[in-house]
VOGU-3710 file (C-alpha; in Angstrom, 3 decimals, decimal comma):
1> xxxxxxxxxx> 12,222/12,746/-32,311  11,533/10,939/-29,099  12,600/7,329/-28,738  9,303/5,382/-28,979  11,222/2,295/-28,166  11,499/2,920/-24,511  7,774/3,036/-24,133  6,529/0,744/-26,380  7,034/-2,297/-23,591  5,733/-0,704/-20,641
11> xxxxxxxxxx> 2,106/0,119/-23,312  2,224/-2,975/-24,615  2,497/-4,849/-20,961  -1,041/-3,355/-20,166  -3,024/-4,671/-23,379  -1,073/-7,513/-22,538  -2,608/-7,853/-18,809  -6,046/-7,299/-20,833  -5,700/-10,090/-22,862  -4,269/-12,185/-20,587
21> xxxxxxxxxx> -7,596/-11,526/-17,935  -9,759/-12,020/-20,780  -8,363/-15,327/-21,560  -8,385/-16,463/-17,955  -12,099/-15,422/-17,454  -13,231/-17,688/-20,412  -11,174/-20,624/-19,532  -10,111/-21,021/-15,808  -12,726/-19,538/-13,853  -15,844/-20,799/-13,027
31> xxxxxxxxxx> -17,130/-17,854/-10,892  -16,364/-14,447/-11,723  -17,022/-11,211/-9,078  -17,448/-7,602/-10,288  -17,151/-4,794/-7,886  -17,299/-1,365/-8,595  -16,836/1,531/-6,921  -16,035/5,742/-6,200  -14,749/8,202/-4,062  -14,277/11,467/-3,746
41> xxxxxxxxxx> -11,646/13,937/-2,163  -12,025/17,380/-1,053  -9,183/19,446/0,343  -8,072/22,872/0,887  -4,419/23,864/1,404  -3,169/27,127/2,565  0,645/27,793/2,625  3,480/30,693/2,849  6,963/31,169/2,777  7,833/27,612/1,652
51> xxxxxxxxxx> 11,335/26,983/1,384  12,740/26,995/-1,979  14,826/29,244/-4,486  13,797/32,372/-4,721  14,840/32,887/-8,369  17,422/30,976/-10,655  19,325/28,019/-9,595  18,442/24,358/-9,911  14,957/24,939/-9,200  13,328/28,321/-9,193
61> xxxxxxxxxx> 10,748/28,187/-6,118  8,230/30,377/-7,746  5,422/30,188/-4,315  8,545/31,521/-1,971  7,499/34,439/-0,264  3,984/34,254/-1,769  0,897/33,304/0,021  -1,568/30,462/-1,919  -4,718/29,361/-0,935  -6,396/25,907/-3,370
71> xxxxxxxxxx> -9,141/24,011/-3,373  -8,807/20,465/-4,537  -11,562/18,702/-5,621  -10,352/14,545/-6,792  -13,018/12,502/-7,774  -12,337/8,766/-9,060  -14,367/5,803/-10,205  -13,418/2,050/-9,952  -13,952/-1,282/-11,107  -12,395/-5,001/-10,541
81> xxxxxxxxxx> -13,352/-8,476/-11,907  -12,040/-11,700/-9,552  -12,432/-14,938/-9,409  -10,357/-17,768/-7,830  -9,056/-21,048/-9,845  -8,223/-24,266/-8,112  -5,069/-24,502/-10,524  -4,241/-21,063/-10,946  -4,805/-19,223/-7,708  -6,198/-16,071/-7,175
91> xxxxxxxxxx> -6,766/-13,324/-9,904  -7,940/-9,811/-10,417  -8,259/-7,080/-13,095  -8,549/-3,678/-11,796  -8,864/-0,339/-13,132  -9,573/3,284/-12,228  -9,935/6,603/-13,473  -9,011/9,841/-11,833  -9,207/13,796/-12,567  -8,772/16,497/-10,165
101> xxxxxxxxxx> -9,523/20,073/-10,900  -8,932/23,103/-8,313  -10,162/26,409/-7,387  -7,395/28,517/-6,657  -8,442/32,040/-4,814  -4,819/32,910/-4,296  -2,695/33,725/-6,063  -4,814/33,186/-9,195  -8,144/34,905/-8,106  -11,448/33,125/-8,911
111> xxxxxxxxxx> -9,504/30,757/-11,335  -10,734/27,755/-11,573  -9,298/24,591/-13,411  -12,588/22,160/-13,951  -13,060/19,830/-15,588  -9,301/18,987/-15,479  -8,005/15,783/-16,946  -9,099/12,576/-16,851  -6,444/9,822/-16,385  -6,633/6,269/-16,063
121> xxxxxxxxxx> -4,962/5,960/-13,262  -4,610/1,848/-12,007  -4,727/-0,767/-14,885  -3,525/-3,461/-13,692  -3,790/-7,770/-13,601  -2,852/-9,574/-9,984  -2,787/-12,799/-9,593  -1,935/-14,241/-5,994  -1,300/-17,982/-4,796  0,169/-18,818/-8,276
131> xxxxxxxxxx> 2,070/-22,118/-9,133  0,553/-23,610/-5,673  1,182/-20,384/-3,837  5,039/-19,992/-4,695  4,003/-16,655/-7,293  2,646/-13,615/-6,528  2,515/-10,911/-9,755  1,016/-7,538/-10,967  1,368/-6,323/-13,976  0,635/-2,633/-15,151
141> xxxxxxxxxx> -0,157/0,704/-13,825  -0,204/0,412/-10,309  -0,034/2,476/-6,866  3,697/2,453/-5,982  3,467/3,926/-2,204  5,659/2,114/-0,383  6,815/-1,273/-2,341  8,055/-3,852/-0,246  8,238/-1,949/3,034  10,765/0,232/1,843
151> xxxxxxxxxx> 9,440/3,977/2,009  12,943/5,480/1,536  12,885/3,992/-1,907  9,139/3,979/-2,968  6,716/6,187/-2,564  5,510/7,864/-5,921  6,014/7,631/-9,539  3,916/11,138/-10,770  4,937/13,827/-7,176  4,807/16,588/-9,948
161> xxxxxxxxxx> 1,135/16,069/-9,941  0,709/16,569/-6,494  -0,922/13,678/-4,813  -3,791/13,313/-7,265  -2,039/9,971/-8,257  1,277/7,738/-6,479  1,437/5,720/-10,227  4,007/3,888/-11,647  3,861/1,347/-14,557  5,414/-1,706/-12,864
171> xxxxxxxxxx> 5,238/-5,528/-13,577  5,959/-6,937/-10,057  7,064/-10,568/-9,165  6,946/-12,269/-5,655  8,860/-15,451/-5,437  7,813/-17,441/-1,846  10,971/-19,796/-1,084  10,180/-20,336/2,575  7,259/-19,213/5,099  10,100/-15,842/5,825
181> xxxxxxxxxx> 11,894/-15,968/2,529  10,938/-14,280/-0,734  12,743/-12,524/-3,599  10,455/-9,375/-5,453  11,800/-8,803/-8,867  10,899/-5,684/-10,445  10,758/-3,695/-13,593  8,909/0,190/-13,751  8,532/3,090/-16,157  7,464/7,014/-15,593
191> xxxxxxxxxx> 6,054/9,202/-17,783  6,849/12,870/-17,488  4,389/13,363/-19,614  1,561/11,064/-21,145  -0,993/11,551/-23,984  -3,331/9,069/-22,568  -5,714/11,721/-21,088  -9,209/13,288/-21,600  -10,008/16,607/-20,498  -8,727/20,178/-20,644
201> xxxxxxxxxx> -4,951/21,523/-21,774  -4,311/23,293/-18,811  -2,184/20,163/-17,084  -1,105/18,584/-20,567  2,455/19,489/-20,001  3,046/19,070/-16,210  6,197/17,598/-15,587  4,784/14,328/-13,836  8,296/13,562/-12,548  8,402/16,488/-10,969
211> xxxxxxxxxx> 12,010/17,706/-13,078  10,848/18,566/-16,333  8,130/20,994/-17,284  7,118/23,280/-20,229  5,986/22,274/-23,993  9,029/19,547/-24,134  8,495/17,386/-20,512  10,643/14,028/-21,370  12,112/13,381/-18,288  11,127/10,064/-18,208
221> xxxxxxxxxx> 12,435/7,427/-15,967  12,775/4,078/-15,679  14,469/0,855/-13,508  14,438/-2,096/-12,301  15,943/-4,626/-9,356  15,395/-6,938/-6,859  14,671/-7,516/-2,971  15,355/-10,294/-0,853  13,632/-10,724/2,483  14,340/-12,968/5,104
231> xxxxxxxxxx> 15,025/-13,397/8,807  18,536/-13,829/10,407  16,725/-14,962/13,928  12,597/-14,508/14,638  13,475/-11,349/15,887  15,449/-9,784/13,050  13,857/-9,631/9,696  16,070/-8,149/6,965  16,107/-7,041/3,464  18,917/-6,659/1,049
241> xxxxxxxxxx> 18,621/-4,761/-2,070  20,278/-3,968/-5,679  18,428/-1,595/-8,418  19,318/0,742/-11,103  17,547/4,250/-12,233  17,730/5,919/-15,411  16,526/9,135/-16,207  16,074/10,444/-19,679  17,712/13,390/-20,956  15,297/16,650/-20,584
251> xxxxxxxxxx> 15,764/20,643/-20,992  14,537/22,958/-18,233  15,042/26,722/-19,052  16,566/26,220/-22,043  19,602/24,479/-20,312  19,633/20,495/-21,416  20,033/18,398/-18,618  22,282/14,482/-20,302  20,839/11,574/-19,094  21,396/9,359/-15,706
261> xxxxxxxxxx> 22,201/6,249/-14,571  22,663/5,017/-10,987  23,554/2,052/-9,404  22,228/1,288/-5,619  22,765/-1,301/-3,594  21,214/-1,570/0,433  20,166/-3,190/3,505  17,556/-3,187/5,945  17,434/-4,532/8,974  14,165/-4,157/11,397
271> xxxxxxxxxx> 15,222/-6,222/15,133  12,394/-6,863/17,049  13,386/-6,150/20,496  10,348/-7,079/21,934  6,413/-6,463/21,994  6,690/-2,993/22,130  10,161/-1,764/20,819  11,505/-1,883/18,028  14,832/-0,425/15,733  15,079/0,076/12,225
281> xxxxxxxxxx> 18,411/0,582/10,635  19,167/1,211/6,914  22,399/1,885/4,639  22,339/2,436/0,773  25,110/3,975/-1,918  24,909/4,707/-5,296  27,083/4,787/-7,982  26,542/5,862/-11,465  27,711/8,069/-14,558  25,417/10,738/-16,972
291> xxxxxxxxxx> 25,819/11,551/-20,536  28,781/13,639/-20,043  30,585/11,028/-19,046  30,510/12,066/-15,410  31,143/10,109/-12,257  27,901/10,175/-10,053  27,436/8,517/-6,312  25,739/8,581/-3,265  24,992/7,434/0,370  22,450/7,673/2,739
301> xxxxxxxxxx> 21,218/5,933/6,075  18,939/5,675/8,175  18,866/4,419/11,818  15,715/5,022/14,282  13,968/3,414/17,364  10,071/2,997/17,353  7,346/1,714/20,903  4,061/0,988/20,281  1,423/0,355/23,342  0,923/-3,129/23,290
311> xxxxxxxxxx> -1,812/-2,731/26,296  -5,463/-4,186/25,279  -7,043/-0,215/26,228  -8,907/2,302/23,612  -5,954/4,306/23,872  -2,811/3,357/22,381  -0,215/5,897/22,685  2,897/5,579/20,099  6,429/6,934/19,411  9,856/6,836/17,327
321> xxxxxxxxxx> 13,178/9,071/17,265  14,445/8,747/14,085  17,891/10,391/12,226  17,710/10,212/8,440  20,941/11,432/6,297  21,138/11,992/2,367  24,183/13,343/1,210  24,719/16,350/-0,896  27,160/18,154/-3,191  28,841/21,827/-2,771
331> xxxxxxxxxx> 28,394/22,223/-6,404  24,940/21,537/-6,914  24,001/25,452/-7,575  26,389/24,936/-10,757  25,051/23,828/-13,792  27,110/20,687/-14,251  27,254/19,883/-10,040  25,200/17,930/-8,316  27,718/14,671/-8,998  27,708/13,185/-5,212
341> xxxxxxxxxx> 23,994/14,584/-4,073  21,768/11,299/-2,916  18,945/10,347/-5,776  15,910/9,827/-3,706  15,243/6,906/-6,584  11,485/6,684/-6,488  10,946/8,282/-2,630  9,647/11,595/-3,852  6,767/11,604/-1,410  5,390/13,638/2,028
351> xxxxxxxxxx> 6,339/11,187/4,645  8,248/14,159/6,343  6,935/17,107/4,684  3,583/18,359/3,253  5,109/21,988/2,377  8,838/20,621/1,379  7,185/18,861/-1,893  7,016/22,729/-3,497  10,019/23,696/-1,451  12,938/20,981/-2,894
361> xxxxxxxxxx> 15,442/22,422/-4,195  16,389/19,981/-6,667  12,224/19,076/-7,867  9,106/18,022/-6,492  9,543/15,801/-3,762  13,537/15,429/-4,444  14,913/14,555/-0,948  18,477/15,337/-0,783  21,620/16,674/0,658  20,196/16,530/4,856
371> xxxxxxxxxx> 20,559/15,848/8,416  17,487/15,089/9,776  16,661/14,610/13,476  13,165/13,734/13,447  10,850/12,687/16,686  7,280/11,707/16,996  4,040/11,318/19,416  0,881/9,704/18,840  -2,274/8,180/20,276  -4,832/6,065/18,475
381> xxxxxxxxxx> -8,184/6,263/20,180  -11,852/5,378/19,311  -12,520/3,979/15,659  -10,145/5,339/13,466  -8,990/8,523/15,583  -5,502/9,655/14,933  -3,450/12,082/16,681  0,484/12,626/15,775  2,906/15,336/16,115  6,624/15,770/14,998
391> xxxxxxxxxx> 9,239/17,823/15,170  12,836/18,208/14,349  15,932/20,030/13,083  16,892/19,567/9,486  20,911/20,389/8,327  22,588/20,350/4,919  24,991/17,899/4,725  26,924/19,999/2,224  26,703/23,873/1,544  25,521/24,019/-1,661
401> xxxxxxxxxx> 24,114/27,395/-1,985  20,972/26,458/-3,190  19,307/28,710/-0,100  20,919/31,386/-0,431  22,517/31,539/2,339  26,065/30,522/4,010  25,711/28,481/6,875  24,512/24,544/7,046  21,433/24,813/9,610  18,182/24,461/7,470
411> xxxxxxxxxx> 15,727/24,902/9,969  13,203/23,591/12,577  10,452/21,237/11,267  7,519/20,697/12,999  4,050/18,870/12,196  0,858/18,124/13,455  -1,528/15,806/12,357  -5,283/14,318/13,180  -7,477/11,567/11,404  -10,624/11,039/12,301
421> xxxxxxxxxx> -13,862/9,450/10,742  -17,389/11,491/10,126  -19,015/7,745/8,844  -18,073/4,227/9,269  -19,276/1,657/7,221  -20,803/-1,157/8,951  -18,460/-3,799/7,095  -20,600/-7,069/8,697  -23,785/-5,158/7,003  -22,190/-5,038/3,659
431> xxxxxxxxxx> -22,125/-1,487/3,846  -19,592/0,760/1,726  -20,206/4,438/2,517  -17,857/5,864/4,794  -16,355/9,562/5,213  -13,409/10,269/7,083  -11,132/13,540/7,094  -8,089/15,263/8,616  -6,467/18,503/9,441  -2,773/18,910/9,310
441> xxxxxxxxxx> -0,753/21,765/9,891  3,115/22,127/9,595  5,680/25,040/10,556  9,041/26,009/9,338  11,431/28,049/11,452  14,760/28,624/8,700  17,922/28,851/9,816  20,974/30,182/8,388  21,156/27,820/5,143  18,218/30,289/3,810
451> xxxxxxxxxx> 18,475/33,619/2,889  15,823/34,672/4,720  14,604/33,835/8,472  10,518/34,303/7,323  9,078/31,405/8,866  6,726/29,272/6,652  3,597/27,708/7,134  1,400/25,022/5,729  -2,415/24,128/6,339  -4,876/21,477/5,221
461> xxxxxxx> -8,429/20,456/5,721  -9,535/17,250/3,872  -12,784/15,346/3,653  -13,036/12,299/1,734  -16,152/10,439/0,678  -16,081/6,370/-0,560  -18,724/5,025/-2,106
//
C-alpha cells in the first residue's frame, strides 16, 4: 500500500496557500489586481540514432536506431490575483493549467494523442518584501528551472514528461541579511505519478521522474536544504550549499530498485573579472546509503570562463569555454552498481542536450558519469534575435558498459540554435500578443564508448503564441 504520509504535507501546503490568499484578500488588501492569461506552443521534433541502450541494461533506449518524427501541440491558460499591503508587502496567487497532446507520424503512423491530460500545473502563493522586506516566500507547485542560479542542481522536477512542465512542489524561503547576503531555505516533493489530472489514460502512468514507468510509477522524490549567498569582495559573489535527496523505492522490469538517500554539500564561486569577463567555478560531493544498506557517493565540478560585448551596438557578440565532470561507476550495467555514479539531484534538464534527454543511460535527463569539453558562440541582434552554436567532446569518466562498447570516448556534440520573434508586443501600449519561435538542430558523432559509430541527429521547429 503506498505511504500516504509522504504526500499528505506537500497536498495539504497548497490548500494551505489557498486559504492563506483568501484570508489576506479579505483583510490586508485594499486593492486587489486580476490578470489572466494563455499561450500556446507548437513544435515539431525530428530525431535518429539517439544515444542510448539498445536493449537491456539500466535503461533500455527503445528510439535507438529508429527514426521519430512528433508534433507537439501545449496549450495553457493562466490566472493571478495581487495586491500590495503597506504591512505585509507584496503578494500573489497564481495558477495555471496545462495539457499537451501530439501527433506522432513516425513511428506510430497517424496516431494521435488529443485531448491529452489536463494538469494544473503552477499553484502557488508569493509574497515578496515581507517583515519590512527581510522575507521573500512561495509556497506550492511552482516552476523549478534554475533555483537560485544554480542550473547544475535545478532545472526540472517532471523531465519524464518532456518539457510540457519544469514542476516541482516547493515551499521556498528567502531570508535578506544584508544588501549581498541572503540564506534560501528549501523543502520540495515529486510525483512520479499524480492522480490530479483530467483528460485521457494514455499518459496516466508516465514516469514523471523520468525512472519509473508502467502500471506501478512510485518513484517519488523528495529534499530539502539551504543556500547561502554572499560576496567575498564586489567582484566575487559566492554561494555555499548543503541538501539531501531521497528517492522512493520503485520496480522497473520487474527488478525492484531500494530506496536512496544522498547527502551533497557545494560551492560556487562566480569572480567578476571585469565588464566583460567573467569565470565560474563549482565543486560538489555526495554521500549517501540505499535500502540495502549500501555506501553511495559522488563528485562533480565545474570550472568555465564566459565574455560578453559590453559595447552600446545592435550587435552583441558572446562566448564561454566551459569543462563540466560527473563521475561515474564501472558497475553501473550491474543490477546492484551504480554506488559512486554522480546524482544529477534535480538537474535533469536540456541545457547541453535536446536529443541526450531520450538518450541517458541511467533516465530521462539523468546526467552522469562524463567529461565534457563544451564551447560556445553567439550574437544577439535586433529585438529578441538569437544566434548560438556549441560544440564539444563528451568522455565517460568510468567504463561502465552501458554503450556497449569498450573504450571511454562518447562522442562529438554539437548544437545550433536561433530565437527570433514573428510579433512583439508593444509593452508601453498595454499590449500582450506576441509570437516568437526557434529552430534548433543538434548532431552526434559516437565514439568508441558506443557500440555503434551511426551518427545521430536531432531537429526542432517551434512557434509559440502568448496571449
Amino acid at each position: 500500500m503506498e505511504d500516504k504520509s509522504r504526500i499528505f504535507p506537500f497536498s495539504a501546503l497548497r490548500g494551505a496557500a489557498c486559504a492563506a490568499a483568501l484570508a489576506a484578500a479579505s483583510s490586508a488588501f485594499a486593492d486587489l489586481d486580476f490578470n489572466a492569461g494563455a499561450d500556446l506552443r507548437i513544435r515539431q521534433e525530428l530525431m535518429k540514432n539517439v544515444p542510448g541502450l539498445p536493449g537491456g541494461g539500466v535503461l533500455n533506449g527503445s528510439v535507438r536506431g529508429k527514426f521519430t518524427n512528433h508534433v507537439r501541440f501545449r496549450p495553457r491558460v493562466w490566472g493571478e490575483i495581487s495586491g500590495v499591503s503597506e504591512d505585509a508587502g507584496e503578494w500573489r496567487l497564481y495558477t495555471r493549467l496545462a495539457d499537451e497532446f501530439r501527433w506522432c507520424p513516425e513511428p506510430y503512423k497517424n496516431a494521435q494523442t488529443f485531448p491529452g491530460e489536463v494538469i494544473p500545473d503552477n499553484l502557488f502563493l508569493e509574497g515578496k518584501g515581507v517583515f519590512d522586506g527581510f522575507l521573500d516566500m512561495r509556497l506550492g507547485r511552482q516552476d523549478l528551472y534554475n533555483y537560485c542560479g544554480l542550473d547544475h542542481l535545478f532545472v526540472d522536477g517532471t523531465p519524464g514528461d518532456g518539457s510540457r512542465t519544469v514542476y516541482t512542489d516547493m515551499a521556498a524561503f528567502k531570508l535578506h541579511f544584508t544588501e549581498v547576503s541572503t540564506l534560501d531555505l528549501f523543502a520540495l516533493y515529486n510525483f512520479d505519478d499524480t492522480d490530479v489530472r483530467w483528460g485521457t489514460d494514455r499518459s496516466k502512468h508516465t514516469s514523471l521522474t523520468g525512472l519509473g514507468g508502467g502500471a506501478d510509477t512510485e518513484m517519488d522524490d523528495w529534499g530539502y536544504g539551504a543556500i547561502w549567498g554572499s560576496k567575498l569582495a564586489e567582484w566575487l559573489p559566492y554561494q555555499v550549499f548543503v541538501m539531501q535527496k531521497n528517492t522512493h523505492k520503485f520496480d522497473r522490469g520487474g527488478v525492484e530498485h531500494p530506496w536512496t538517500q544522498r547527502e551533497l554539500v557545494g560551492a560556487k564561486f562566480v569572480p567578476q573579472i571585469d565588464e566583460e569577463w567573467s569565470l565560474q567555478l563549482e565543486a560538489m560531493g555526495q554521500v549517501g546509503r540505499n535500502g540495502d544498506h549500501d555506501t553511495l557517493c559522488g563528485w562533480s565540478s565545474y570550472a568555465g570562463v564566459n565574455w560578453k560585448s559590453a559595447a552600446k551596438s545592435t550587435f552583441k557578440p558572446f562566448g564561454s569555454l566551459g569543462y563540466h565532470f560527473m563521475s561515474g561507476d564501472d558497475d553501473a550495467a550491474t543490477e546492484d552498481g551504480g554506488h559512486r555514479a554522480w546524482d544529477p539531484m534535480w538537474a535533469r534538464g536540456v541545457n547541453d542536450s535536446e536529443m541526450f534527454l531520450y538518450g541517458t543511460h541511467y533516465g530521462a535527463a539523468w546526467w552522469s558519469n562524463q567529461h565534457y569539453l563544451k564551447a560556445t558562440v553567439g550574437m544577439q541582434f535586433g529585438p529578441s534575435h538569437r544566434i548560438t552554436g556549441s560544440a564539444g567532446p563528451l568522455f565517460a569518466a568510468a567504463q561502465d558498459g552501458l554503450g556497449g562498447g569498450d573504450g571511454f570516448f562518447k562522442g562529438f556534440l554539437s548544437q545550433a540554435r536561433y530565437d527570433f520573434p514573428l510579433w512583439l508586443a508593444d509593452k508601453e501600449k498595454g499590449e500582450r500578443f506576441e509570437v516568437v519561435g526557434h529552430v534548433l538542430a543538434e548532431f552526434f558523432n559516437p565514439g568508441d564508448y558506443f557500440e555503434t559509430d551511426k551518427p545521430a541527429f536531432f531537429f526542432r521547429w517551434q512557434v509559440e503564441f502568448k496571449f
